[in-house]
ChimeraX commands (.cxc) that place a marker at each C-alpha (Angstrom):
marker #1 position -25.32,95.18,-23.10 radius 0.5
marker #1 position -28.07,93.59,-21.20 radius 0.5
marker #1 position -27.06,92.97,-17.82 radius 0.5
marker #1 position -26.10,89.64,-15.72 radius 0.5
marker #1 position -28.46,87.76,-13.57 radius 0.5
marker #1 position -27.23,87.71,-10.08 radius 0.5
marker #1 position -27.80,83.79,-8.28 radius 0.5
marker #1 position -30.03,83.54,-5.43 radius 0.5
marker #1 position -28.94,84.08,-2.05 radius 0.5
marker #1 position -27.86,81.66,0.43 radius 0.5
marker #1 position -30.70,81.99,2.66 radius 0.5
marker #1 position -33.37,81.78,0.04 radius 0.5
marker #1 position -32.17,78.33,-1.42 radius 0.5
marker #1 position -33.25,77.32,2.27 radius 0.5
marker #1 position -35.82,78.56,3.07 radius 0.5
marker #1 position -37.74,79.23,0.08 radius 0.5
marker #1 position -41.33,78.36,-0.17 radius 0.5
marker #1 position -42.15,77.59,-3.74 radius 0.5
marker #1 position -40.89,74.29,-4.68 radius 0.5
marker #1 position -37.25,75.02,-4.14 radius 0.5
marker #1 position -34.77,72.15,-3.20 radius 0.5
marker #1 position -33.80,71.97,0.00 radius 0.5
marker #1 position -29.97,71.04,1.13 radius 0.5
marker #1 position -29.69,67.77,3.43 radius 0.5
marker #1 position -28.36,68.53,6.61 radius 0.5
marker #1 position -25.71,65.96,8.11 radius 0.5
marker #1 position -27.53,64.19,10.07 radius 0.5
marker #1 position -29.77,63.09,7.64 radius 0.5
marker #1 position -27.65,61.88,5.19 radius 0.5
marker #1 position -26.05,59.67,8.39 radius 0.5
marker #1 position -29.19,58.23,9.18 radius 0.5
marker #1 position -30.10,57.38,5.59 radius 0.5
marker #1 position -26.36,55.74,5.28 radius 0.5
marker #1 position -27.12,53.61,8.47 radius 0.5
marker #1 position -30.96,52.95,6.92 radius 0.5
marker #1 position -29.02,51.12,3.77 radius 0.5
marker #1 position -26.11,49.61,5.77 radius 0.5
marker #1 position -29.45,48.00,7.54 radius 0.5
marker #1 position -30.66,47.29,4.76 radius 0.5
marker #1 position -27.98,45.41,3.03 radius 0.5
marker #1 position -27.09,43.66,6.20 radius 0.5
marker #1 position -30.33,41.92,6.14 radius 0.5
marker #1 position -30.05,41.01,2.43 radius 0.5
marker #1 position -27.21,39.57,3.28 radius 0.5
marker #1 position -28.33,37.11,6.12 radius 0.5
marker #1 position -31.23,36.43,3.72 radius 0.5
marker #1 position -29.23,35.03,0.95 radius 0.5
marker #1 position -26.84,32.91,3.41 radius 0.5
marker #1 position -29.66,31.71,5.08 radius 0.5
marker #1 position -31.77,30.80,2.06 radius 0.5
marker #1 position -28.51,28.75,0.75 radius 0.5
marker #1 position -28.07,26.67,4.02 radius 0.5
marker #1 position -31.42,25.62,3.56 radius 0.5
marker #1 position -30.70,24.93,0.22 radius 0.5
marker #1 position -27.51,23.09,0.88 radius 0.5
marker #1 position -29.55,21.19,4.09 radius 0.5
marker #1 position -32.58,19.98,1.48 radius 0.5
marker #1 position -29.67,19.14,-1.19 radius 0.5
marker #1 position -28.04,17.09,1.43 radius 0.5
marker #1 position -31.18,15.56,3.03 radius 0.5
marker #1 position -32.77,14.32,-0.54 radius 0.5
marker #1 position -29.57,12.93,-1.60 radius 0.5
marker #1 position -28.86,11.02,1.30 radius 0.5
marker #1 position -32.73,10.03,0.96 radius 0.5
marker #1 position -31.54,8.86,-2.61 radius 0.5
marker #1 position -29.00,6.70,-1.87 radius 0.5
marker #1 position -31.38,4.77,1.38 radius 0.5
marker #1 position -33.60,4.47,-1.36 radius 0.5
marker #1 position -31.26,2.57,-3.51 radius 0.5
marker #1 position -29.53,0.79,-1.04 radius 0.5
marker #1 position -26.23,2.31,-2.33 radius 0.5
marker #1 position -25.35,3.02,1.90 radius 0.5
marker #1 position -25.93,-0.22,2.93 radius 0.5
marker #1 position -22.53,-2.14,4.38 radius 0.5
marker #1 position -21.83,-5.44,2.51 radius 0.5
marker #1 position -22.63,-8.33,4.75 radius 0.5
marker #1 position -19.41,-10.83,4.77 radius 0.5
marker #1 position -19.23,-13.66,6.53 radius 0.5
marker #1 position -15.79,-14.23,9.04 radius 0.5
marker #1 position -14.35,-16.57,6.26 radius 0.5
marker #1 position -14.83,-13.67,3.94 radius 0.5
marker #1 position -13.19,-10.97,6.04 radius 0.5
marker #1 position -9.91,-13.16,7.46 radius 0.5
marker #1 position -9.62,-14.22,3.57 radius 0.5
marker #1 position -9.75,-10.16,3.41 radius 0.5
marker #1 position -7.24,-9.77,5.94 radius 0.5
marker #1 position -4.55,-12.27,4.67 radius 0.5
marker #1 position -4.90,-10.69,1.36 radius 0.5
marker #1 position -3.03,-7.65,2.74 radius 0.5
marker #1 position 0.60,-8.77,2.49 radius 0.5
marker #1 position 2.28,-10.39,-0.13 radius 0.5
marker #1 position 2.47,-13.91,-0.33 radius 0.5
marker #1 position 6.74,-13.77,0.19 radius 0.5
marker #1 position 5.97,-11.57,2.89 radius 0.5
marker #1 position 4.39,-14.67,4.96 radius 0.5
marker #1 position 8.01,-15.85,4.76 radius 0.5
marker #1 position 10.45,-13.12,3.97 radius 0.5
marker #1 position 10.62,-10.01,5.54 radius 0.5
marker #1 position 9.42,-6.78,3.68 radius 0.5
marker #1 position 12.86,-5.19,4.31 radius 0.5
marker #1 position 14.32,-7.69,1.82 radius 0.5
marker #1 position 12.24,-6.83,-0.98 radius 0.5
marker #1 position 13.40,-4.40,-3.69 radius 0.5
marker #1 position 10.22,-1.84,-3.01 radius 0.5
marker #1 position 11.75,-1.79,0.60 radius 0.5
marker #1 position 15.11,-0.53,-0.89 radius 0.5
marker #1 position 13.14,2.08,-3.26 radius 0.5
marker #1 position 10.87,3.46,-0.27 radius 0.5
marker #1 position 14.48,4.23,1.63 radius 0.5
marker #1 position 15.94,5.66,-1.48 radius 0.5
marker #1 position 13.52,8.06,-1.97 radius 0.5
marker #1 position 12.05,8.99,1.28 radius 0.5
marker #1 position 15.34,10.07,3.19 radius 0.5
marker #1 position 15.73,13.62,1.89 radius 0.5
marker #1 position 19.41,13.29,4.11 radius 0.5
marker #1 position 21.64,11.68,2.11 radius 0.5
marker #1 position 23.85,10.79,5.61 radius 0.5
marker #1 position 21.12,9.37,7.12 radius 0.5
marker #1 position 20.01,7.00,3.84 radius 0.5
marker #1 position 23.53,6.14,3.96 radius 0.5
marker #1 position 23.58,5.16,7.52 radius 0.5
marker #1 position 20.28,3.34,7.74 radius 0.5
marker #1 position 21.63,1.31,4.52 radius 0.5
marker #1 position 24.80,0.61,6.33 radius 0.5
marker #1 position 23.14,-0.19,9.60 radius 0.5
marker #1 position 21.07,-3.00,7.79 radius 0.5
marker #1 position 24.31,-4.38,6.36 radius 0.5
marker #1 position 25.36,-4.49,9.40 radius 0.5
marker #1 position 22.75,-6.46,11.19 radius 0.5
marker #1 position 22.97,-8.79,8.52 radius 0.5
marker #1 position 26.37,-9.44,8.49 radius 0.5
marker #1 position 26.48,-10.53,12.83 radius 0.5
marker #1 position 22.95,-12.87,11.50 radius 0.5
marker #1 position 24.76,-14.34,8.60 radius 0.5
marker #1 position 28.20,-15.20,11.05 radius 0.5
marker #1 position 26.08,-16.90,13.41 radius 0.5
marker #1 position 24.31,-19.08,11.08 radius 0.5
marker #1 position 27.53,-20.01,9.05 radius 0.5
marker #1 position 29.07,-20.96,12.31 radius 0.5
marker #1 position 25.69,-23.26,13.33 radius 0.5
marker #1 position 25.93,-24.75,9.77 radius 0.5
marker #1 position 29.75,-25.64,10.15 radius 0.5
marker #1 position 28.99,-27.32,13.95 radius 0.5
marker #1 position 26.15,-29.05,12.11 radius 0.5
marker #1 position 28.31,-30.80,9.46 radius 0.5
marker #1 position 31.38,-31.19,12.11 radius 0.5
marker #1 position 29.29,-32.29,14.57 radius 0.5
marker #1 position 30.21,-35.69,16.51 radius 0.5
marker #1 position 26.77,-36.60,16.57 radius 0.5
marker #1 position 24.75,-39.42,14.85 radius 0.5
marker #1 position 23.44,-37.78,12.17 radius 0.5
marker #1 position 26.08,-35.71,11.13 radius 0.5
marker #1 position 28.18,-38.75,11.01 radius 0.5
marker #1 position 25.53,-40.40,9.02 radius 0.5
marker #1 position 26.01,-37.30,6.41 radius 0.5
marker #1 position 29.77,-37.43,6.10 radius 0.5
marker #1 position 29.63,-41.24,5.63 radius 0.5
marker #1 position 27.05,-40.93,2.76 radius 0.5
marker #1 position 28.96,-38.58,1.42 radius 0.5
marker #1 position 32.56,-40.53,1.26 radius 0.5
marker #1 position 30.11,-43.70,-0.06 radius 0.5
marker #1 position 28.44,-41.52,-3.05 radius 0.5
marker #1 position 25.11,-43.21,-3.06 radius 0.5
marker #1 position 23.30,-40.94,-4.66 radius 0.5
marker #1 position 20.08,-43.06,-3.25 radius 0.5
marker #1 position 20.54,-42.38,0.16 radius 0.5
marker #1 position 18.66,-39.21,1.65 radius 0.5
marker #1 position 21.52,-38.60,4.20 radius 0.5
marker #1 position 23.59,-38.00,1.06 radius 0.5
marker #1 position 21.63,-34.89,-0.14 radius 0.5
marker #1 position 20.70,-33.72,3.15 radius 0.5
marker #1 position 24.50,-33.42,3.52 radius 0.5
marker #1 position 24.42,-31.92,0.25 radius 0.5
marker #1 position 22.27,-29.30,1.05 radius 0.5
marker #1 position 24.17,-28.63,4.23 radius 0.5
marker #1 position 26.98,-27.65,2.26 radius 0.5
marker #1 position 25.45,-25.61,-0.33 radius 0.5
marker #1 position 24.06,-23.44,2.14 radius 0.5
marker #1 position 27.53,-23.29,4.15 radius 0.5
marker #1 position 28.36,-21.76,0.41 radius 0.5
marker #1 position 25.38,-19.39,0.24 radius 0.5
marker #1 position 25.84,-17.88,3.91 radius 0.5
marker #1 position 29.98,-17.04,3.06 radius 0.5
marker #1 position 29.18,-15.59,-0.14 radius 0.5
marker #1 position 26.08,-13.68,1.52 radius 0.5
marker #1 position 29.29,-12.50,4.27 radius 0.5
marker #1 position 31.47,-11.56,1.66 radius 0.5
marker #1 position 28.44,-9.21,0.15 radius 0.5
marker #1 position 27.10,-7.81,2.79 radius 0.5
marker #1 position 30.50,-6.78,3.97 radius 0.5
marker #1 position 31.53,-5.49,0.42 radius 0.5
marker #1 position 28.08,-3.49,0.24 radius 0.5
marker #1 position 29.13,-2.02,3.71 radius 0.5
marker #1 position 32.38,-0.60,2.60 radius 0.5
marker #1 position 31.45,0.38,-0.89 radius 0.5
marker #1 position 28.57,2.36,0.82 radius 0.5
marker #1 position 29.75,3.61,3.95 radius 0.5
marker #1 position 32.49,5.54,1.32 radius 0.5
marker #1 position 30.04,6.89,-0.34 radius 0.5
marker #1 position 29.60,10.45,0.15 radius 0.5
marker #1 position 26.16,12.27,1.88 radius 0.5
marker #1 position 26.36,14.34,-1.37 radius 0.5
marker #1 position 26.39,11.90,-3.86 radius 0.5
marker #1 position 23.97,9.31,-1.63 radius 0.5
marker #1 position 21.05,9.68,-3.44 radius 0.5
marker #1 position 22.38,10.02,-6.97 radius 0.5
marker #1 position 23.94,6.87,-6.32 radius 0.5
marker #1 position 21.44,4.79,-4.20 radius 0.5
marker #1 position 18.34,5.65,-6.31 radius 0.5
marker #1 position 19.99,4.57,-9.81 radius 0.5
marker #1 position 19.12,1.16,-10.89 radius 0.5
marker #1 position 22.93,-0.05,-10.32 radius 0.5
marker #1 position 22.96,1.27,-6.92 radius 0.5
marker #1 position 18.96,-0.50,-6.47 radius 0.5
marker #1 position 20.09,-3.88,-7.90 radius 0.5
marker #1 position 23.44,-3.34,-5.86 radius 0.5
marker #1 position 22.32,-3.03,-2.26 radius 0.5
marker #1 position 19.50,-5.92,-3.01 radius 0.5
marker #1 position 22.13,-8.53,-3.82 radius 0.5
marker #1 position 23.34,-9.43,-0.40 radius 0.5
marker #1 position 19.68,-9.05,0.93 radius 0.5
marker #1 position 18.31,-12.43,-2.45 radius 0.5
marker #1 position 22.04,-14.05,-0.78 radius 0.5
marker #1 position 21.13,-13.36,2.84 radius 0.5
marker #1 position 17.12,-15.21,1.46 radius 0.5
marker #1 position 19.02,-17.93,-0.36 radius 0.5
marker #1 position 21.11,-18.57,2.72 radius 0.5
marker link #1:1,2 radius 0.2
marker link #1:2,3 radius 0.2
marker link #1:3,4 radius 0.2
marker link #1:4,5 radius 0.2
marker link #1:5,6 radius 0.2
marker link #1:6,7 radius 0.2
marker link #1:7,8 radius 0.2
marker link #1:8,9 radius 0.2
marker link #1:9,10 radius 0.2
marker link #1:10,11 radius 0.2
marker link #1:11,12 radius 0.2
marker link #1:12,13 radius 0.2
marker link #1:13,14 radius 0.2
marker link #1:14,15 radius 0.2
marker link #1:15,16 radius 0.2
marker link #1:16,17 radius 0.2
marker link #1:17,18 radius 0.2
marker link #1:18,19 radius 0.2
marker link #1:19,20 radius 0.2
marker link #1:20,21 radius 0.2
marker link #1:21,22 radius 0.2
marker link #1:22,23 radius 0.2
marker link #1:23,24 radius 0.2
marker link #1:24,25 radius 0.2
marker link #1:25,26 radius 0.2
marker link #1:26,27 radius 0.2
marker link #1:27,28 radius 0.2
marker link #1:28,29 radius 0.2
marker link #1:29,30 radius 0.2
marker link #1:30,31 radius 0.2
marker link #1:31,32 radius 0.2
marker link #1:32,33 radius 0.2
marker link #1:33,34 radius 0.2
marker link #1:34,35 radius 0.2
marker link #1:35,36 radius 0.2
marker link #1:36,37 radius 0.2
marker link #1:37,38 radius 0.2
marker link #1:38,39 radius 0.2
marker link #1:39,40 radius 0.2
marker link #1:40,41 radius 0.2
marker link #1:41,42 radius 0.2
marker link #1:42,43 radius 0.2
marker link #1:43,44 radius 0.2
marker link #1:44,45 radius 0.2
marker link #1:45,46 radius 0.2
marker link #1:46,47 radius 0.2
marker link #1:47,48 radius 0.2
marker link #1:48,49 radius 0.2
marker link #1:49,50 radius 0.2
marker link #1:50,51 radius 0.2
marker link #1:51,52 radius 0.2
marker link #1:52,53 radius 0.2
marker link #1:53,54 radius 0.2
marker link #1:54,55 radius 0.2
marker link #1:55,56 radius 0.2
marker link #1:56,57 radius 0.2
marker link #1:57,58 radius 0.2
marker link #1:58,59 radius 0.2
marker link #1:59,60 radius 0.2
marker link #1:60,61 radius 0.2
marker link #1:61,62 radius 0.2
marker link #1:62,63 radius 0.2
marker link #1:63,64 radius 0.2
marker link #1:64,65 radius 0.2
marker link #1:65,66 radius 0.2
marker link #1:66,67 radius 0.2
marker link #1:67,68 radius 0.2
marker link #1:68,69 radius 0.2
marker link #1:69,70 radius 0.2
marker link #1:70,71 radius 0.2
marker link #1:71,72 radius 0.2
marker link #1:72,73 radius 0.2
marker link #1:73,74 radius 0.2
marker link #1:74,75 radius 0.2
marker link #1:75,76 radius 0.2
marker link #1:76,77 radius 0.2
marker link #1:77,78 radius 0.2
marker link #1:78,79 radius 0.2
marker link #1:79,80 radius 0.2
marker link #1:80,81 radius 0.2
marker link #1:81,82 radius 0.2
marker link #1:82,83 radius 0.2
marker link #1:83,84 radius 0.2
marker link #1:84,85 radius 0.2
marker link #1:85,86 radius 0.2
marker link #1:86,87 radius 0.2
marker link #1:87,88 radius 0.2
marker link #1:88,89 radius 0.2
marker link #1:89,90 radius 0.2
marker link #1:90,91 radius 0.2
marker link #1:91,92 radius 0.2
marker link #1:92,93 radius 0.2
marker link #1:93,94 radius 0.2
marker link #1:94,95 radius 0.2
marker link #1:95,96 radius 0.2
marker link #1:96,97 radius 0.2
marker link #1:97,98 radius 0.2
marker link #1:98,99 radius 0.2
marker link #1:99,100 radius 0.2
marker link #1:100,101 radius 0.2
marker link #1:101,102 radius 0.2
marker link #1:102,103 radius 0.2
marker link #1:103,104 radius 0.2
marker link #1:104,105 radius 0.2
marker link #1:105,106 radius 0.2
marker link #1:106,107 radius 0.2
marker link #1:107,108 radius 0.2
marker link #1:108,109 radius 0.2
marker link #1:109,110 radius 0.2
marker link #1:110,111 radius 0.2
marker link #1:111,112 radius 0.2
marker link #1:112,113 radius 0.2
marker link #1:113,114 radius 0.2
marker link #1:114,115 radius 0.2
marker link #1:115,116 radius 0.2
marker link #1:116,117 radius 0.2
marker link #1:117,118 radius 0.2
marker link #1:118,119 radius 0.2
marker link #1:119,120 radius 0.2
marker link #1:120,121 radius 0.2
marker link #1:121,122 radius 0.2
marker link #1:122,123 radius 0.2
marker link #1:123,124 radius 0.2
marker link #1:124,125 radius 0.2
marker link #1:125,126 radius 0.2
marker link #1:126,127 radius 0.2
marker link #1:127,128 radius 0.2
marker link #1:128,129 radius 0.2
marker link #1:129,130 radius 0.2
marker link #1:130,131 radius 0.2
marker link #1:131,132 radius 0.2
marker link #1:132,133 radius 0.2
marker link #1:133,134 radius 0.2
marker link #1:134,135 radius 0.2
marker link #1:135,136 radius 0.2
marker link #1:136,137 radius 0.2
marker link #1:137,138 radius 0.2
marker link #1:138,139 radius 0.2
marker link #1:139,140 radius 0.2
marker link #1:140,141 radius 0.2
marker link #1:141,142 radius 0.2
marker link #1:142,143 radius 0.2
marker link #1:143,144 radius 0.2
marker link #1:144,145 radius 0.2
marker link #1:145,146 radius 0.2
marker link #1:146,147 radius 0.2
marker link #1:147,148 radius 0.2
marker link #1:148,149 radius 0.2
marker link #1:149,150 radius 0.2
marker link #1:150,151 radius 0.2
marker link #1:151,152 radius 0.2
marker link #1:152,153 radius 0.2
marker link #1:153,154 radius 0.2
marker link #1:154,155 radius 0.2
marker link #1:155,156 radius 0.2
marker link #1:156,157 radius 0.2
marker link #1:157,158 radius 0.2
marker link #1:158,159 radius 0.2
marker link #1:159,160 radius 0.2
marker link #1:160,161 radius 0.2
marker link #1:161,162 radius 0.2
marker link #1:162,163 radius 0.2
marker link #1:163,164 radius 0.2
marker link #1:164,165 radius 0.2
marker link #1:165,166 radius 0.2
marker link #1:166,167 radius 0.2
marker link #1:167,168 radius 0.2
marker link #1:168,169 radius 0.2
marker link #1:169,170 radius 0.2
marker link #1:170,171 radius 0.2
marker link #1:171,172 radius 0.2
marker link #1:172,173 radius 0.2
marker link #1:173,174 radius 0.2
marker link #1:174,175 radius 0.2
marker link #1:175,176 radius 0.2
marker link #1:176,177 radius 0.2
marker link #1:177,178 radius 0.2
marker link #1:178,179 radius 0.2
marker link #1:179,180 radius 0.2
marker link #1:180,181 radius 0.2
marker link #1:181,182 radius 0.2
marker link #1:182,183 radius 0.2
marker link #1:183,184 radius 0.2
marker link #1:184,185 radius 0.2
marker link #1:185,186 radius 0.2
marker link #1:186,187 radius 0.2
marker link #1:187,188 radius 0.2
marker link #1:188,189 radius 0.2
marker link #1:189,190 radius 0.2
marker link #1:190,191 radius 0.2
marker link #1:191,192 radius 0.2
marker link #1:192,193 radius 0.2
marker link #1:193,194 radius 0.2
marker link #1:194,195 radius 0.2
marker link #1:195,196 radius 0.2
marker link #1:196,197 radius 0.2
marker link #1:197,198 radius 0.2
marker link #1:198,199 radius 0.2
marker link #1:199,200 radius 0.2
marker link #1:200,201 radius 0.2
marker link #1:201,202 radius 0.2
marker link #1:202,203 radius 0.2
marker link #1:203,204 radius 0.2
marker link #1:204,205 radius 0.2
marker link #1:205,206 radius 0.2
marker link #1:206,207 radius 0.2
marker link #1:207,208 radius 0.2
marker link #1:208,209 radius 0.2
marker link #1:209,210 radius 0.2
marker link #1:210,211 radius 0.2
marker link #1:211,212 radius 0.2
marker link #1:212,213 radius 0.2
marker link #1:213,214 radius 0.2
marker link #1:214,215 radius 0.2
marker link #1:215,216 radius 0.2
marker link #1:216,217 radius 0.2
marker link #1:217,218 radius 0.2
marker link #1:218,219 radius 0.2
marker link #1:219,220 radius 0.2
marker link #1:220,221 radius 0.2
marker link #1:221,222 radius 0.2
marker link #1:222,223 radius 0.2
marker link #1:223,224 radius 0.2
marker link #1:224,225 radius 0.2
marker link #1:225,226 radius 0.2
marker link #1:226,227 radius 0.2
view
């Protein structure tokens, strides 16, 4: 049996002089880790650099672009143009009736009180306020037709003539349809104040965001308009 071939020893791995492979020592291996972290640390400040000049040049030619075709420039309007502009922004029925009349009003405060006793008590509150308005005009509008003065007289007389010719005669007219319009508008608004203030915080917004409670709670506000 031919015999085994012992390894080398330790020390000759080391130190031999015939074109055997040295072992690293630690603190060469420490300095070649910092060399690449060096190394990859500059690549990286390269690459981010080279991109914000990119970006800069990008940025630079297309704003260069757009001088070019006069895509930045402001339009020139004249103050007729830019107060025609400016009216444009509300509706026209907003020149004379208040946005909290309209239905999108009463849609906006459906759906953007996520408390349903707080949508409840904002409706109510408006109810409210309408209800003390409408009171005080049906009580000017009864002193108006009442009234011992000249013209009222002048109403109630065309009226007990019935000459449809005379304007006093459908100014008087007029008078009393909108005595009419303001107690049904009262009667309304204080119905929609009870039937809402019962309603529960739970069930506010199932009710108040459904088309019947939409078309509901903007009745007294076209009476109140009408008034």
């Amino acid at each position: 049996m031919p015999p085994i071939p012992r390894p080398p020893p330790f020390e000759s791995m080391t130190s031999s002089a015939d074109g055997a492979t040295e072992i690293p020592q630690a603190g060469d291996q420490t300095r070649s880790a910092a060399r690449n972290g060096a190394k990859i640390k500059r690549n990286n400040e390269s690459f981010h650099a080279n991109k914000s000049t990119r970006r800069t040049s990008y940025v630079a030619n297309s704003l260069a672009m757009m001088c070019k075709s006069g895509f930045t420039q402001k339009p020139k309007m004249t103050s007729i143009q830019r107060l025609y502009h400016l009216l444009r922004l509300p509706n026209f029925s907003e020149y004379f009736v208040s946005v909290d009349h309209h239905t999108i009003w009463r849609r906006h405060l459906a759906w953007s009180l996520k408390d349903g006793d707080n949508l409840r008590a904002v409706i109510t509150a408006r109810f409210a306020s309408n209800l003390v308005f409408m009171s005080l005009l049906l009580g000017t509008e009864i002193g108006v037709l009442f009234s011992p003065s000249k013209p009222a007289d002048a109403f109630r007389a065309a009226m007990k003539k019935g000459d449809y010719s005379e304007v006093d005669f459908w100014a008087a007219i007029v008078l009393c349809v909108s005595i009419g319009t303001t107690l049904s508008s009262l009667v309304a608004n204080f119905t929609a104040w009870a039937v809402v203030g019962a309603v529960s915080p739970q069930n506010a917004h199932a009710i108040l965001r459904s088309s019947v409670g939409l078309q509901a709670t903007q009745l007294p506000a076209r009476l109140v308009i009408t008034s």
